[in-house]
N, C-alpha and C positions, 0 to 999 in steps of 0.2 A: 482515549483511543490512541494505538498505537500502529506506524506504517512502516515499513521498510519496503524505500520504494530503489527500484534498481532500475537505470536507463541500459537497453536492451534491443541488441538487433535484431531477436527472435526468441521467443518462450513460449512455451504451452504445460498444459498439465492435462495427465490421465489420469482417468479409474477407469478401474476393471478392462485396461487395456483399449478403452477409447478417451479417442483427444475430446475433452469435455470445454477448451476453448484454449487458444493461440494467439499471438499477435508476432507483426515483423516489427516495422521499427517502432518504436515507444517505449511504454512503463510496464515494468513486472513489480505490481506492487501487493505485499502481504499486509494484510487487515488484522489485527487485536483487537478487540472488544474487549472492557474492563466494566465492572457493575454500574458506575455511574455515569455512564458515557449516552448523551443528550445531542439532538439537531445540532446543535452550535459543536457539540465535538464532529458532527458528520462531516460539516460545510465547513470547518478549518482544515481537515481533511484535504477533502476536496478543492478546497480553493487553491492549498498549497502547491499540490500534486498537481494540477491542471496550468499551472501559472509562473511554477518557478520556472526560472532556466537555468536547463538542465540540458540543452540539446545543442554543441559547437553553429555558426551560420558555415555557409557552404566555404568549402575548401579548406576550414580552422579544425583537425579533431579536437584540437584539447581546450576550443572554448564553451563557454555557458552563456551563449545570451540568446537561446529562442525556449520557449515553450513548449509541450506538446503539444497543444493548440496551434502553437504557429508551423509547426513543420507536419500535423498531420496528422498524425501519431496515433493510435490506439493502444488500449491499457489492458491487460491482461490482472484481475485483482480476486487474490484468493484470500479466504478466511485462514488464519493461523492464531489460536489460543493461545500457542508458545511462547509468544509476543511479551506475555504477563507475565512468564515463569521466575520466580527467584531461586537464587542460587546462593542465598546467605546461609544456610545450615545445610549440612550433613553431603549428600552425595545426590541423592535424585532429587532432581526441580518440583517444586511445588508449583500449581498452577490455579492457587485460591486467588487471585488476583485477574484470572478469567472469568469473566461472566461466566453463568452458564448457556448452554445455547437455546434455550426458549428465551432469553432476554437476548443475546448477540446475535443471531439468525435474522428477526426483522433489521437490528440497526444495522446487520452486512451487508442485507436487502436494499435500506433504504441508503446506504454509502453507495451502493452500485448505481443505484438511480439517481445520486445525488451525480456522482461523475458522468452518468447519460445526461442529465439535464443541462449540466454545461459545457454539452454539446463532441462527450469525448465517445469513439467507441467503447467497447466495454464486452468482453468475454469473462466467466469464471469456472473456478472449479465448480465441483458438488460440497454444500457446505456440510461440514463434519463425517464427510467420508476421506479414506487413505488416502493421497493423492500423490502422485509421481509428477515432479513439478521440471522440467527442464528447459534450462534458458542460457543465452551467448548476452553478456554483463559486457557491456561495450563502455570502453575506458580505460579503470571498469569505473563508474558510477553505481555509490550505494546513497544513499541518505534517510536516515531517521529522521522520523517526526513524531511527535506526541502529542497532542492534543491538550495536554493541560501545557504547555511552554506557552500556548498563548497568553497567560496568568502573569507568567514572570516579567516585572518589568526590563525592559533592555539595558536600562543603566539602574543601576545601585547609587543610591542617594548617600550622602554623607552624614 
């Protein structure tokens, strides 16, 4: 599973010309689902996004040391396949590396309920429809995650 998670002083996303969910201050983060993506890819997910800091304490813009948890925050978190796409050959992305969505749909489902359960709000788009996504990237903060980085050890042995 893969995130692109963006700290944010306001996002939302449409279809078909209504706001399908919004947040002020917090996370606008994009969701990937990949074939083999399991509860334990959900809840590193989620634990990251909920936990890291990401958010200056008061009167620091340019620091990280609170959570979205600790300052409040709700999460605006949409489904993106794109997430998967390679770009090793030719000119248009392939996106065999996306699940398809009767297997990504539940585990989008259960990522959002995973970030409800600990305790964050939570708004989304509509999954696998077009979606007009716009948001103010405060910083800016971007941060990728992956789910399988949990795997790699932090130090390389000799």
């Amino acid at each position: 599973m893969r995130a692109v998670i963006q700290r944010v002083t306001r996002s939302s996303v449409t279809v078909d010309d209504q706001v399908t969910g919004s947040t002020e201050q917090g996370l606008m983060i994009l969701i990937g689902v990949t074939h083999d993506d399991t509860q334990e890819d959900i809840d590193y997910i989620a634990d990251k996004s909920v936990n890291m800091r990401l958010f200056p304490k008061e009167g620091d813009e340019s620091g990280f040391d609170r959570s979205i948890m600790e300052v409040g925050g709700s999460a605006l978190l949409v489904s993106q396949f794109t997430l998967y796409a390679s770009t090793r050959k030719g000119r248009r992305p392939s996106f065999t590396g996306a699940a398809p969505s009767d297997v990504s749909e539940p585990l989008f489902d259960q990522t959002v309920a995973a970030f409800r359960d600990r305790g964050i709000e939570v708004t989304t788009g509509v999954f696998g429809a077009y979606m007009h996504v716009d948001l103010v990237n405060d910083g800016p903060v971007t941060i990728l995650l992956d789910s399988d980085d949990r795997k790699t050890p932090r130090r390389q042995s000799d």
